[in-house]
Rosetta silent file (secondary structure, phi, psi, omega in degrees, C-alpha in Angstrom):
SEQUENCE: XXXXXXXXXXXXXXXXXXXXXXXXXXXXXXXXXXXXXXXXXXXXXXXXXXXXXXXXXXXXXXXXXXXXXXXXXXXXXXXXXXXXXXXXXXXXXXXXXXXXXXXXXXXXXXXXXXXXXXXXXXXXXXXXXXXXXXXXXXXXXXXXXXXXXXXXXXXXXXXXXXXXXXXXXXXXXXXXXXXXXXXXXXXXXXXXXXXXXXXXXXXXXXXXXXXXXXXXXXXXXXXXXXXXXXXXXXXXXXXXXXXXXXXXXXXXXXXXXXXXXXXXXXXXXXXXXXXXXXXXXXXXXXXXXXXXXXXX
SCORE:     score description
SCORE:     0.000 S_00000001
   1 L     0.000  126.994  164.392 -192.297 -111.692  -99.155 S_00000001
   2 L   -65.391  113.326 -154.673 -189.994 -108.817  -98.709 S_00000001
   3 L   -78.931  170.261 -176.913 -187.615 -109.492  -95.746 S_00000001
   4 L  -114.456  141.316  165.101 -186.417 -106.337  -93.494 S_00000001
   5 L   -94.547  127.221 -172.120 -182.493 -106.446  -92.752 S_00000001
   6 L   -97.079  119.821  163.061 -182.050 -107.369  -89.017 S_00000001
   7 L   -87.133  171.146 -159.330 -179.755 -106.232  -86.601 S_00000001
   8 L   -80.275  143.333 -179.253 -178.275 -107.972  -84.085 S_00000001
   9 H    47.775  167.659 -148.582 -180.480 -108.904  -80.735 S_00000001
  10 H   -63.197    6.129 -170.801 -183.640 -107.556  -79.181 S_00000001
  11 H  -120.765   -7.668  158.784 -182.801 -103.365  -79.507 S_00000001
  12 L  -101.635   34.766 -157.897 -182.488 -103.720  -82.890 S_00000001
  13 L  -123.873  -70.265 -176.704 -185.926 -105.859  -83.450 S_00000001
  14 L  -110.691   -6.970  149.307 -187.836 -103.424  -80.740 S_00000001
  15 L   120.475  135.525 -176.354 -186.042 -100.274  -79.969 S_00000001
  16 H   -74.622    1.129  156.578 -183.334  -99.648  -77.246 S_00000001
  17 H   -65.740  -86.425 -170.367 -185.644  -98.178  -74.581 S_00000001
  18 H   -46.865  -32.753  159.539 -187.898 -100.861  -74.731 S_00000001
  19 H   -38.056  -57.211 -168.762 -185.256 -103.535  -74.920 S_00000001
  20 H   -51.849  -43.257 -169.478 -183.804 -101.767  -71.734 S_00000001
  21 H   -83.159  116.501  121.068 -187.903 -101.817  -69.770 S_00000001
  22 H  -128.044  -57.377  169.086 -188.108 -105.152  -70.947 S_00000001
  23 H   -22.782  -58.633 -175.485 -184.713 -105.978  -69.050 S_00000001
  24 L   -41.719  133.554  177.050 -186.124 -104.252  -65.633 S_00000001
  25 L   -87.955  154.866 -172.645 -187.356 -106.362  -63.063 S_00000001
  26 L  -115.041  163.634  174.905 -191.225 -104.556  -62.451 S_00000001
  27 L   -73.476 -159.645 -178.250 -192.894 -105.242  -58.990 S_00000001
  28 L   -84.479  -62.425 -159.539 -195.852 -107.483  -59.228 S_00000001
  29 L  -122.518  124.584 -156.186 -198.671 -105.111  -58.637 S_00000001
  30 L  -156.016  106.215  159.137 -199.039 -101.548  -60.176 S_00000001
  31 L   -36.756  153.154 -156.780 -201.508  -99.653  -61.273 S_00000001
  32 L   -91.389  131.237 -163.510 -201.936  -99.430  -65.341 S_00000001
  33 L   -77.292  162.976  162.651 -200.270  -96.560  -66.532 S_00000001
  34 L  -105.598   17.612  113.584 -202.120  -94.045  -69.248 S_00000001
  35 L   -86.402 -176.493  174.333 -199.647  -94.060  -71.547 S_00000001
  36 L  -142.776   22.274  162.369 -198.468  -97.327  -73.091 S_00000001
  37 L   -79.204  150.179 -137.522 -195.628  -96.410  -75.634 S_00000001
  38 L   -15.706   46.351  165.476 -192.829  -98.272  -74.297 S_00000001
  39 L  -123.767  156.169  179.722 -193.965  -98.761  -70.777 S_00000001
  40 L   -37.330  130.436  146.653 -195.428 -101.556  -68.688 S_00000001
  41 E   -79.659  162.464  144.062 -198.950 -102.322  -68.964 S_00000001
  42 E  -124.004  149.607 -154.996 -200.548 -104.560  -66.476 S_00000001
  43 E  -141.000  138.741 -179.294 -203.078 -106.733  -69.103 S_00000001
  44 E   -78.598  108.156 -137.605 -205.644 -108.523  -68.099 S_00000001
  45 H   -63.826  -37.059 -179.423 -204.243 -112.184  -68.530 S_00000001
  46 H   -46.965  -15.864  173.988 -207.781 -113.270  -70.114 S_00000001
  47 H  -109.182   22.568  169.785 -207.400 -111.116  -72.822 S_00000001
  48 E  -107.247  148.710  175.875 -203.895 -112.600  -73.908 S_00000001
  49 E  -117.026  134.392  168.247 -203.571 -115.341  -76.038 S_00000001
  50 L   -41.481  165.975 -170.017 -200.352 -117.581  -76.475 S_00000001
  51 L  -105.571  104.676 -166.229 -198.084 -116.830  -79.465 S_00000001
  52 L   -33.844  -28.938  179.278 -198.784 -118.665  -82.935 S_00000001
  53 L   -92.489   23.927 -138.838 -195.166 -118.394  -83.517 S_00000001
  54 L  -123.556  116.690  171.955 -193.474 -119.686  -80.053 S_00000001
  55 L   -80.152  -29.450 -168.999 -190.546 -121.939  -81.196 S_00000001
  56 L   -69.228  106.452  168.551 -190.515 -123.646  -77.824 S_00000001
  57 L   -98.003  -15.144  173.460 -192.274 -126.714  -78.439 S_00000001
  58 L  -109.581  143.590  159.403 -191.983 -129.024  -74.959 S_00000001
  59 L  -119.867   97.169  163.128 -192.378 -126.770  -71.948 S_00000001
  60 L   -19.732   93.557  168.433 -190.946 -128.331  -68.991 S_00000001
  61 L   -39.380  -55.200 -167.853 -193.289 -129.683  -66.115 S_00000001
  62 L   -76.575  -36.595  167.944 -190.519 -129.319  -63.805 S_00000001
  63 L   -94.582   42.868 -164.736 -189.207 -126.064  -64.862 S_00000001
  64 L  -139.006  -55.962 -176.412 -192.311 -124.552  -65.105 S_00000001
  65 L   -63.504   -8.603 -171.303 -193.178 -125.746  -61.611 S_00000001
  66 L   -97.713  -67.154  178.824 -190.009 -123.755  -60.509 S_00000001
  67 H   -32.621   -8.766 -157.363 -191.326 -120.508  -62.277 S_00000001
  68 H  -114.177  -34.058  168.000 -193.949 -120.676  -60.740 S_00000001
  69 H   -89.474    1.175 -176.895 -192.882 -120.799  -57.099 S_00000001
  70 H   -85.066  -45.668  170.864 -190.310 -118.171  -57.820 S_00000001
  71 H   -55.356  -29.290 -175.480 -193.179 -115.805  -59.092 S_00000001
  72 H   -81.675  -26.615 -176.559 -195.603 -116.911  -55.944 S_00000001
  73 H   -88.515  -48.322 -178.437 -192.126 -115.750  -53.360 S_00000001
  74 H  -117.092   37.830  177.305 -190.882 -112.999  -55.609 S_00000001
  75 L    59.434  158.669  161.910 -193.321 -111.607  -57.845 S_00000001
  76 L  -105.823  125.687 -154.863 -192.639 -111.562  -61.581 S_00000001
  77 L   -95.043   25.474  163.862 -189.748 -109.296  -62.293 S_00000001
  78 L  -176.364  146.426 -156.541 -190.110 -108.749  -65.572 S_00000001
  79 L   -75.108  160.434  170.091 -192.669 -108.228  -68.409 S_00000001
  80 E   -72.642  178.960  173.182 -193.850 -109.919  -71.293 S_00000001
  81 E  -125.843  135.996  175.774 -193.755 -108.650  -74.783 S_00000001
  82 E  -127.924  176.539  167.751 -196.858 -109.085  -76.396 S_00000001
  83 E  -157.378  137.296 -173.561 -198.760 -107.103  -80.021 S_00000001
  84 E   -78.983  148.174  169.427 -202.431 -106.446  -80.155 S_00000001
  85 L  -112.006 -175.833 -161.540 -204.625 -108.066  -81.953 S_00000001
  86 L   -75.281  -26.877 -173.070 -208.345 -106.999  -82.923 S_00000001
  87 L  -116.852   25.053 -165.911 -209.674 -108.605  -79.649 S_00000001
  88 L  -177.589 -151.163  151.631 -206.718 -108.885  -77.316 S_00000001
  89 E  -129.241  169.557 -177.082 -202.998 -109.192  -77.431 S_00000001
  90 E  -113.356  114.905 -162.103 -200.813 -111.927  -78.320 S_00000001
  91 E   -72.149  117.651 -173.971 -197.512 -113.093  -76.888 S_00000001
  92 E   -92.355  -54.277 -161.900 -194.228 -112.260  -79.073 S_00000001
  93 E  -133.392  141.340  178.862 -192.046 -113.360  -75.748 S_00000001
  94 L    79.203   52.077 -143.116 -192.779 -114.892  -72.428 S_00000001
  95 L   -77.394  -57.600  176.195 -194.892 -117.343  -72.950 S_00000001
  96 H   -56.236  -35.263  160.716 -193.626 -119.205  -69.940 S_00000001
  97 H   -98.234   24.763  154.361 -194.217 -116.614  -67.169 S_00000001
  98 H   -92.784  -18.535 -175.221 -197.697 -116.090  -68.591 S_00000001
  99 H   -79.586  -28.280 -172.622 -198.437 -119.793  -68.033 S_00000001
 100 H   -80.823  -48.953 -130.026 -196.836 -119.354  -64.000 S_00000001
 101 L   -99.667   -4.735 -163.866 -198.893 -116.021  -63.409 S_00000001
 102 L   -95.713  -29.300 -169.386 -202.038 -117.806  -65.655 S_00000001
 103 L   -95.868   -2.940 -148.717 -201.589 -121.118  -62.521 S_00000001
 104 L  -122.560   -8.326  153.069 -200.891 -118.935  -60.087 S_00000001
 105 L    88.766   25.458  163.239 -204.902 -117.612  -60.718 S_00000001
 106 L   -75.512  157.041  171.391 -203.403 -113.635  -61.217 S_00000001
 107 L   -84.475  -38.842  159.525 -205.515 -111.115  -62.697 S_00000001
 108 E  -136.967 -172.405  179.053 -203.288 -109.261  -64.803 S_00000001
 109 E  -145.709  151.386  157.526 -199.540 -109.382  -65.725 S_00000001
 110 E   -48.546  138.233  131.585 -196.701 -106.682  -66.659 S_00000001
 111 E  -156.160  178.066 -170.079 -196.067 -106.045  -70.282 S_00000001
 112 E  -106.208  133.931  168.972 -194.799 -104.358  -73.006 S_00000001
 113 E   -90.548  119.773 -156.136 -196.746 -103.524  -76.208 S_00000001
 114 L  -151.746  129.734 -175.808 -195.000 -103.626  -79.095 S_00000001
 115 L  -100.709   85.746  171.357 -196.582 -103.797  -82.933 S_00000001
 116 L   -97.542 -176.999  166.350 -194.041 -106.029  -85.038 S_00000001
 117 L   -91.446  169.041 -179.474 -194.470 -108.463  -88.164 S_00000001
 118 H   -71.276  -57.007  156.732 -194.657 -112.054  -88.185 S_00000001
 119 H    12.478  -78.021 -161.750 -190.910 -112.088  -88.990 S_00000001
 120 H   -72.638  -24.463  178.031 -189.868 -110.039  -86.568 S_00000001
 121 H   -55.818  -53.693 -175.037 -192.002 -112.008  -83.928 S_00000001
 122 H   -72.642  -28.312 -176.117 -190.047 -115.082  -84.379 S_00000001
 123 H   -74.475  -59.100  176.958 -186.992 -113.587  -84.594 S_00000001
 124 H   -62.733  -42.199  166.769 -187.369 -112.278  -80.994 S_00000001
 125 H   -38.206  -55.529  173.709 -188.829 -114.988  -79.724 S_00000001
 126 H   -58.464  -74.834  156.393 -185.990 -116.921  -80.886 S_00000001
 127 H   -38.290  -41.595 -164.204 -183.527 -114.444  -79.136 S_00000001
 128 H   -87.007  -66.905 -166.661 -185.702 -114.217  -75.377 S_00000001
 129 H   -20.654  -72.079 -145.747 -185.784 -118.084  -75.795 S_00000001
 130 H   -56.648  -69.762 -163.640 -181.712 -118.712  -76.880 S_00000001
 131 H   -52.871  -39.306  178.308 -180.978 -116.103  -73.734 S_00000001
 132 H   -97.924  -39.337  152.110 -183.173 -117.045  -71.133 S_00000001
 133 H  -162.265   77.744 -120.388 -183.098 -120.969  -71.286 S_00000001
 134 L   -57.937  150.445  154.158 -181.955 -122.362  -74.676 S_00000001
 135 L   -54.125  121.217  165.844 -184.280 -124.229  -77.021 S_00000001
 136 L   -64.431 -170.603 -153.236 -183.315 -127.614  -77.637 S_00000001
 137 H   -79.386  -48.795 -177.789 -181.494 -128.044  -80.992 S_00000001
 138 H   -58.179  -54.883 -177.453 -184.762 -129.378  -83.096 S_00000001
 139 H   -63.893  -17.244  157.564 -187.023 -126.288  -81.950 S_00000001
 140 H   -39.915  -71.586 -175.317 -184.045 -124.069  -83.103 S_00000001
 141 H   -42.460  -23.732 -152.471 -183.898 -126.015  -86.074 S_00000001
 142 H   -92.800  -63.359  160.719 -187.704 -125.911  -86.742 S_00000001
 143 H   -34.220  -67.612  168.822 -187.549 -122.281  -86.107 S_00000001
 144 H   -66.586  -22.543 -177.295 -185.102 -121.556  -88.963 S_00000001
 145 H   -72.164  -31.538  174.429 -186.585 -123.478  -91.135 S_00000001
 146 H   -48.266  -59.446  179.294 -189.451 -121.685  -90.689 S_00000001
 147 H   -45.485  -32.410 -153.169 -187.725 -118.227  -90.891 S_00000001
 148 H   -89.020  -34.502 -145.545 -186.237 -119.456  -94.463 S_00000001
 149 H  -102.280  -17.997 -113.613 -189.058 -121.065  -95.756 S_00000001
 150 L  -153.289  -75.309 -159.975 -192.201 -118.634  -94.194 S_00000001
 151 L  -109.140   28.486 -177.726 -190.497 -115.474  -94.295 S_00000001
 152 L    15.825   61.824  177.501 -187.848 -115.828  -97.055 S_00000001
 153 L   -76.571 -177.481  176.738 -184.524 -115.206  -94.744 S_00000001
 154 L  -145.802  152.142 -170.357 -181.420 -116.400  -95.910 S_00000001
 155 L   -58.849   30.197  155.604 -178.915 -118.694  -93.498 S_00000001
 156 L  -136.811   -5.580  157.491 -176.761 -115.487  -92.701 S_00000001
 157 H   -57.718  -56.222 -176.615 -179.936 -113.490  -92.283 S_00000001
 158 H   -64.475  -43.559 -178.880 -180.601 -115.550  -88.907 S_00000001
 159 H   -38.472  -49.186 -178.322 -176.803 -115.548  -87.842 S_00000001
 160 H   -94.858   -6.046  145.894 -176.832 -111.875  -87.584 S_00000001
 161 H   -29.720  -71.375 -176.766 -180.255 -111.916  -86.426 S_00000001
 162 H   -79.663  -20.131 -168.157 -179.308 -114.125  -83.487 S_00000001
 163 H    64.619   74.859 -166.418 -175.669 -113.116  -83.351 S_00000001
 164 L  -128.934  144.163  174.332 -174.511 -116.440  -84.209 S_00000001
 165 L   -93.501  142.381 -169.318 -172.299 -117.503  -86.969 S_00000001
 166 H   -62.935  -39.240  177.007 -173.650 -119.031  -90.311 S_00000001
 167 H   -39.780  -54.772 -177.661 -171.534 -122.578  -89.835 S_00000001
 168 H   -47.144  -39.444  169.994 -173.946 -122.844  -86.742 S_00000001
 169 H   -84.797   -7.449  178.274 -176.827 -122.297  -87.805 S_00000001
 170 H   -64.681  -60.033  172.868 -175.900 -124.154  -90.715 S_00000001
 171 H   -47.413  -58.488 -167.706 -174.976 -127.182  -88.413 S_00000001
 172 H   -56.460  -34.077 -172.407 -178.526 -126.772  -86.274 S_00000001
 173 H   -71.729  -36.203  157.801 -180.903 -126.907  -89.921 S_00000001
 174 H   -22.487  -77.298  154.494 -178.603 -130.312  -90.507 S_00000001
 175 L   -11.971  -43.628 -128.613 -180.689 -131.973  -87.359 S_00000001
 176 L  -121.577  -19.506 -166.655 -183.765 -131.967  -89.697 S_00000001
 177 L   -98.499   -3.483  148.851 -181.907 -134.524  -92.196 S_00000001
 178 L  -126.067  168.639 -152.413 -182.406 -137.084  -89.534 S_00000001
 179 L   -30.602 -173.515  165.231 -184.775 -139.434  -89.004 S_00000001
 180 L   -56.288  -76.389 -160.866 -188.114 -138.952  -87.020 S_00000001
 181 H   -49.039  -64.208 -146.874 -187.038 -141.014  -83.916 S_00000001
 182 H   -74.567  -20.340  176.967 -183.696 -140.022  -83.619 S_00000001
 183 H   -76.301  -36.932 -174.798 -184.614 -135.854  -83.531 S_00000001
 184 H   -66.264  -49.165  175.068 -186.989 -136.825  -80.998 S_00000001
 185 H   -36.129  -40.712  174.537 -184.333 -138.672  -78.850 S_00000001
 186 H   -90.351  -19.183  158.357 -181.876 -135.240  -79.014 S_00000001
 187 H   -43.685  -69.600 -163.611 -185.142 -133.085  -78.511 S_00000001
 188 L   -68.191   15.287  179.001 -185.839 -135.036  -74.945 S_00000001
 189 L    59.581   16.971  168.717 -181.686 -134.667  -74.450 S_00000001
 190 L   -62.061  -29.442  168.262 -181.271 -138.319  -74.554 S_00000001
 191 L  -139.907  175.355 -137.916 -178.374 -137.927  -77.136 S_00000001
 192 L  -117.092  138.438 -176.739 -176.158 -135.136  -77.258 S_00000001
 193 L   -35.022  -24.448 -168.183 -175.870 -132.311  -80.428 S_00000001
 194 H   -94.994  -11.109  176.121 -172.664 -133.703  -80.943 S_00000001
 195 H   -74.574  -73.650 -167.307 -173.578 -137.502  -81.087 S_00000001
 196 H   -31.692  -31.170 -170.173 -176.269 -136.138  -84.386 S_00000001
 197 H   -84.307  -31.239  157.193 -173.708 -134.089  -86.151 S_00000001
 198 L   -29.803  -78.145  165.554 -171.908 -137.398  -85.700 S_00000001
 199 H   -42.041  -35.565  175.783 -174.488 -139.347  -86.829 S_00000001
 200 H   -67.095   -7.570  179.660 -175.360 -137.039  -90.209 S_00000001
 201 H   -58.035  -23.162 -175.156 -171.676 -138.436  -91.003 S_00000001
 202 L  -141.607  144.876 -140.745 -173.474 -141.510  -92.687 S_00000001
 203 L  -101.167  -12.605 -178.008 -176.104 -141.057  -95.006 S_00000001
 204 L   -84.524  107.607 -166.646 -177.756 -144.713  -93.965 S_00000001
 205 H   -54.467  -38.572  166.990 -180.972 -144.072  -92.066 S_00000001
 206 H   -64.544  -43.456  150.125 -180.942 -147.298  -90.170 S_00000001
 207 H   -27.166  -60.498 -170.545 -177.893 -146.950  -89.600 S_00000001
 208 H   -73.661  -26.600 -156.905 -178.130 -143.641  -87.810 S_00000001
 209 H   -99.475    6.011  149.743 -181.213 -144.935  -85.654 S_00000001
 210 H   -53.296  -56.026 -176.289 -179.023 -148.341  -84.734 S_00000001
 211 H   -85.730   11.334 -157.004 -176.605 -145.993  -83.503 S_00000001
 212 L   -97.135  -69.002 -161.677 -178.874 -143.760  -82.076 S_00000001
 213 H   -85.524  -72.195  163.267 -180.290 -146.501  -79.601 S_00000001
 214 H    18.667  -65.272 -167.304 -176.430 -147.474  -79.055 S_00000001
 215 H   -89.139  -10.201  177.787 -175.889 -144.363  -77.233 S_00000001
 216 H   -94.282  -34.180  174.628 -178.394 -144.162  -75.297 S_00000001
 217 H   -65.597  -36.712  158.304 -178.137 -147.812  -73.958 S_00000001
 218 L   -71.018  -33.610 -164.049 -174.042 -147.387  -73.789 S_00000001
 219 L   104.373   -8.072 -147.546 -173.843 -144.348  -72.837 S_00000001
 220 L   -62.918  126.942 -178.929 -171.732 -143.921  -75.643 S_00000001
 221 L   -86.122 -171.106  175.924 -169.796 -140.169  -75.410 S_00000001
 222 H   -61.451  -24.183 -159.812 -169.191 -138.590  -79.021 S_00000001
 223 H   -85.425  -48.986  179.357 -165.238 -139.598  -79.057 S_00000001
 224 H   -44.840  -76.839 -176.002 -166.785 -143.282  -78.521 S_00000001
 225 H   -23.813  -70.758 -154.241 -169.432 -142.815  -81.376 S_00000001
 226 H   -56.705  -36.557 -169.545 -166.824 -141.226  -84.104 S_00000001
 227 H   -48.187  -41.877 -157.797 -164.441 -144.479  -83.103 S_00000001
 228 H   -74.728  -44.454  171.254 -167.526 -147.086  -83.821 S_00000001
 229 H   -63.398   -6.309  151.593 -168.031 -144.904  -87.186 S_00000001
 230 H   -55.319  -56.262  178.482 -164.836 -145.091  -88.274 S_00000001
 231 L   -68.834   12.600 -171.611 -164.110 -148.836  -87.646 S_00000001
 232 L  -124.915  -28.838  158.566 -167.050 -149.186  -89.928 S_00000001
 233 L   -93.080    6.216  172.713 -166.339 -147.347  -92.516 S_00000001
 234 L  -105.416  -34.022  160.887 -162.661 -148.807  -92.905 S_00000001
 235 H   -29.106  -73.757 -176.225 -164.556 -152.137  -92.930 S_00000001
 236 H   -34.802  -38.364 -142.130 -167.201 -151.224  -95.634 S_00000001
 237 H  -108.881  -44.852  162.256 -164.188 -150.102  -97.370 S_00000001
 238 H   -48.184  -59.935  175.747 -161.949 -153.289  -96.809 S_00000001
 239 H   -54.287  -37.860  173.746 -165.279 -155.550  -98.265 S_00000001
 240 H   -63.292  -47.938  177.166 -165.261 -153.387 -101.223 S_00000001
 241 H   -58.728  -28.641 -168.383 -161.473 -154.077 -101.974 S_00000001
 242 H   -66.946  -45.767 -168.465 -162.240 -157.835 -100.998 S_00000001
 243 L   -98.270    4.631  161.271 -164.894 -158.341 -103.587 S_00000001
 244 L   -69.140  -16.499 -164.813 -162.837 -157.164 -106.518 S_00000001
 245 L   -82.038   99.455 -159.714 -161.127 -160.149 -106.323 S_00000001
 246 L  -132.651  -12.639  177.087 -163.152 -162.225 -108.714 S_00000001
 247 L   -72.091  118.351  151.240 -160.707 -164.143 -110.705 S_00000001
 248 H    -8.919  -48.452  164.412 -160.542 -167.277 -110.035 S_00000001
 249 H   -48.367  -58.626 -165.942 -156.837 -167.871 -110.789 S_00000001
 250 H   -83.523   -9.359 -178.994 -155.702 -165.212 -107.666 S_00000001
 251 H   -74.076  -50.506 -172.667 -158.813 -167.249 -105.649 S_00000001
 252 H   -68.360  -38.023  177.500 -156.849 -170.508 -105.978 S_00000001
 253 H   -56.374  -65.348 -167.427 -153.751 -169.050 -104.863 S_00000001
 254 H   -52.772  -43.336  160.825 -155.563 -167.736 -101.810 S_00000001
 255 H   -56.909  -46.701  168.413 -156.749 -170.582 -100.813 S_00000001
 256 H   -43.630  -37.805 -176.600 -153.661 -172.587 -101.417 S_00000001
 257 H   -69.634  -52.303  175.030 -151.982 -170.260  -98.993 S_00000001
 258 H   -56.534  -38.993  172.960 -154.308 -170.589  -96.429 S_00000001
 259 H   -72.826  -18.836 -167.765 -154.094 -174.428  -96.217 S_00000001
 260 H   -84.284  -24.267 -127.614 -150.649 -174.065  -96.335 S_00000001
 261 H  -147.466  -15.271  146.436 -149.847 -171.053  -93.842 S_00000001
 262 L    83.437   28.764 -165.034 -152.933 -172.332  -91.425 S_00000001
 263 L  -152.922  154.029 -177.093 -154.096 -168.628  -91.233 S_00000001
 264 L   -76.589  145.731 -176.834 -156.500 -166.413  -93.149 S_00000001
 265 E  -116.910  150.173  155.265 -154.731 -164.967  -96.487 S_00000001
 266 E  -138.884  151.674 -155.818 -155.691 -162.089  -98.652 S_00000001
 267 E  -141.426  112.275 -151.736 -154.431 -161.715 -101.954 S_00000001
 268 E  -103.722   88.202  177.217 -155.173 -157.954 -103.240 S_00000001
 269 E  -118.192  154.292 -172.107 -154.780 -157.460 -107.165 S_00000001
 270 L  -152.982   67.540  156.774 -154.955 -154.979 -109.446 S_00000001
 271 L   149.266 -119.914  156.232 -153.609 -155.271 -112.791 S_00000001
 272 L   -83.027   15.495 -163.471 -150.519 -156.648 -112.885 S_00000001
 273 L  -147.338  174.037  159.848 -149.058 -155.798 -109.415 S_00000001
 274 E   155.816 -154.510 -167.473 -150.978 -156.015 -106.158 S_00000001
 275 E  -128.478  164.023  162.200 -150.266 -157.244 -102.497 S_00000001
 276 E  -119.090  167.365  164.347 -150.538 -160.628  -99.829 S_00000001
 277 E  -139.898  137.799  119.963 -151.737 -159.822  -96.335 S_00000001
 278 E   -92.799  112.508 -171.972 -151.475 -162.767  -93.735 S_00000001
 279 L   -79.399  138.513 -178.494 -153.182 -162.246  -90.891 S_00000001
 280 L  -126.001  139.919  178.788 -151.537 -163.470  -87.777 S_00000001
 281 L  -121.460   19.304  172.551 -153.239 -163.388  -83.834 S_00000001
 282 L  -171.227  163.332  177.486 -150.967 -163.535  -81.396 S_00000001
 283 H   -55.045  -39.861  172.267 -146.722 -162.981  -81.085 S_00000001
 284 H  -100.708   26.636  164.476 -146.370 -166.848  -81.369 S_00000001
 285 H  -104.246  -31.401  159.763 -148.525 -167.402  -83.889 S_00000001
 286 H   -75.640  -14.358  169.919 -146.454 -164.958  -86.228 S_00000001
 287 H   -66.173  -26.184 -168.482 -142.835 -166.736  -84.938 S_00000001
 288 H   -54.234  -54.253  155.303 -145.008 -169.605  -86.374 S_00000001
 289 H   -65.063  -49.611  170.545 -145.456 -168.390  -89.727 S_00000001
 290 H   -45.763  -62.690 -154.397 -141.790 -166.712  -90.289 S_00000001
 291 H   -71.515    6.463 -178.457 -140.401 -169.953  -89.022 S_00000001
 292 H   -91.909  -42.995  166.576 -142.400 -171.888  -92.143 S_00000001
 293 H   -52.791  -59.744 -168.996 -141.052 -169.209  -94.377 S_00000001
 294 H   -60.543  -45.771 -169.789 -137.575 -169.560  -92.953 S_00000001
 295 H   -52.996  -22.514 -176.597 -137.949 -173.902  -93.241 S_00000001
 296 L   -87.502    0.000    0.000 -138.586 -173.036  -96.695 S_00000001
């Protein structure tokens, strides 16, 4: 499918007047004007339908219950965007105060009529979302993937779409490469974007969803996380040097050392040359070893 090149934010997706009425707070209650190019309608909510393309997948009980008493004190100041369809219209943006003015038992609602592509749908959506109270990071993510895979954008198509930089969105599309469990846990904000970009640091799935439940039971902040993934990978990487050590000959040494020196030995080789390490635990347990050296 042939993509349209996107300018940045909602006046270059639907036109800088209408960007501008969109902006306007409208009273509640208005008679319906007889034109409708870029001006308010009021639409009879029964003949709108939600919008097939609406990135926002959980909609907040609680903040939905707030919209809803702000619209019941102070009207709803400002319209949806909707595009007709053969028996109704359809919601491009503003999905959420159609659901308060849809509980709140109104008969119509302000909006704006505006004939876009599916493309272009998502793409605004995806701006009115980001701006008015961001999508967590998996319905971003879900959302570009969509855009790339659906409507054949490219990762610097959405940046200047959204006015965003391509590392970011690059970073959000990441978030898809882990597990099941663990997107929902940063979906419900239980862990934090920055523990997951952590977590994509290691490629072991179990791993990530060990460390996953970690943080939510510690508490753990990201500076914590990167420490525990660190100390883990200088392990992994200390057992790998550990298990080169297969001759037998340099085994016997190592042991001999240990009974002798009462302390774990490592004996590192690699050719002809290589290292000892003698581990020591406390200030007098290394005078302990030096002075064994020195007796010698």
């Amino acid at each position: 499918m042939e993509k349209r090149a996107l300018g940045k934010g909602l006046a270059a997706l639907i036109g800088e007047k209408q960007a501008q009425t969109y902006k306007k707070p409208v009273p509640l209650f208005k008679e319906e004007p007889s034109k409708t190019k870029g001006e308010v309608l009021y639409l009879e909510i029964g003949k709108i339908t939600p919008g097939k393309l609406q990135p926002r997948e959980d909609f907040n009980d609680q903040k939905l219950n707030d919209l809803i008493s702000s619209v019941k004190e102070k009207g709803l100041l400002q319209p949806i965007l909707v595009r007709r369809l053969d028996s109704g219209f359809e919601i491009i943006a503003g999905e959420r105060r159609f659901r308060a003015a849809k509980a709140l038992r109104l008969e119509k609602i302000p909006a704006i009529v505006k004939d876009v592509k599916d493309e272009d749908a998502l793409v605004i959506s995806l701006i009115e979302n980001i701006q008015r109270e961001g999508l967590n990071p998996i319905e971003e993510a879900h959302a570009f993937q969509r855009l790339l895979d659906k409507f054949n954008f490219k990762q610097d198509d959405i940046a200047k779409a959204l006015g965003k930089d391509k590392a970011t969105i690059s970073n959000i599309l990441r978030l898809l490469k882990l597990p099941a469990d663990v997107q929902k846990c940063l979906a419900r904000g239980e862990i934090t974007f920055g523990h997951a970009k952590v977590l994509l640091a290691t490629e072991d799935i179990q791993k990530q969803r060990k460390l996953c439940q970690l943080i939510i039971s510690k508490s753990l902040s990201v500076r914590e996380l990167e420490n525990i993934i660190n100390i883990s990978v200088l392990q992994r990487k200390r057992k790998v040097v550990t298990s080169r050590i297969i001759d037998p000959y340099i085994l016997n040494f190592e042991r001999a050392l240990q009974l002798s020196l009462g302390t774990k030995v490592r004996i590192m080789a690699h050719r002809k040359r290589g290292k000892i390490v003698i581990e020591y635990y406390s200030p007098q347990d290394l005078e302990r070893i030096v002075n064994m050296f020195k007796k010698r």
